[in-house]
N, C-alpha and C positions, 0 to 999 in steps of 0.2 A: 562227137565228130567235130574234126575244126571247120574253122569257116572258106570257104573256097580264096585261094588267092587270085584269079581269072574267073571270067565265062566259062571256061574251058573248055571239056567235048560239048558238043549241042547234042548228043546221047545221054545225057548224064541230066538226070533231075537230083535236086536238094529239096528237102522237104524238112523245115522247120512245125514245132508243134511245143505250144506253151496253154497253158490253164490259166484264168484269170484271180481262180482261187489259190493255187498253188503258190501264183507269183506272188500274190498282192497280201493275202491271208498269213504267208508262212514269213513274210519278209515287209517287215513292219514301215521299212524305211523305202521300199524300191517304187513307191510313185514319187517320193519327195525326190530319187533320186531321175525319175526318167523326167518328171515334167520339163527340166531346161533344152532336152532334147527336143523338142515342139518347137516351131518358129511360132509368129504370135497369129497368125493366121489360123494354124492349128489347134492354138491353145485356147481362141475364140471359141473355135468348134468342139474341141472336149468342155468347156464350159458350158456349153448350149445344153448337150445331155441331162434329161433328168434324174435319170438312174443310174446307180452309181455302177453298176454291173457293167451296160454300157459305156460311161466314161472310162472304165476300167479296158473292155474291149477295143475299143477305138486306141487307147493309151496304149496298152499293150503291144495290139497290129501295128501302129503307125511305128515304136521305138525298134520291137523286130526288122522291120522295113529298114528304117535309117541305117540301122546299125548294119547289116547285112548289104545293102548297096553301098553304103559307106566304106565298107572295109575292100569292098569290091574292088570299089573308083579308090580307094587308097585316100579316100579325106573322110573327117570328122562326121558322125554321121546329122547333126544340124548343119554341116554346111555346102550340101547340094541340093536343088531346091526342086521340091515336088509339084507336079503338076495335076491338077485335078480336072477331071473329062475326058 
């Protein structure tokens, strides 16, 4: 499915849905390539994890996020900035 160009209808749900094995397991190279997507705020916090399962899920969720608002707002997905609470 591509990725929505707008909001669009507010009827209309998108439901993304990734593995953290599939991603990380089958694609040797895809955390070296998400980590620059993290601001350093972020990458504080995937650091703090002790399990790499976890750093893996946190990694995962946070780049789906970016990238999918990113393309949304039509900028870079590091460069609009997340707010936590």
């Amino acid at each position: 499915m591509a990725l929505p160009t707008s909001p669009g209808d507010p009827g209309i749900v998108y439901v993304w849905h990734a593995n953290i094995h599939q991603v990380f397991s089958r694609d040797s190279g895809a955390m070296t390539r998400a980590l620059p997507l993290l601001r350093p705020a972020e990458r504080e916090r995937f650091d703090r994890f002790r399990q790499d399962a976890d750093r893996q899920m946190f990694l995962l969720g946070r780049v789906m996020a970016r990238t999918l608002v990113g393309h949304v707002l039509g900028v870079a997905p590091h460069d609009w900035p997340w707010r936590e609470g």
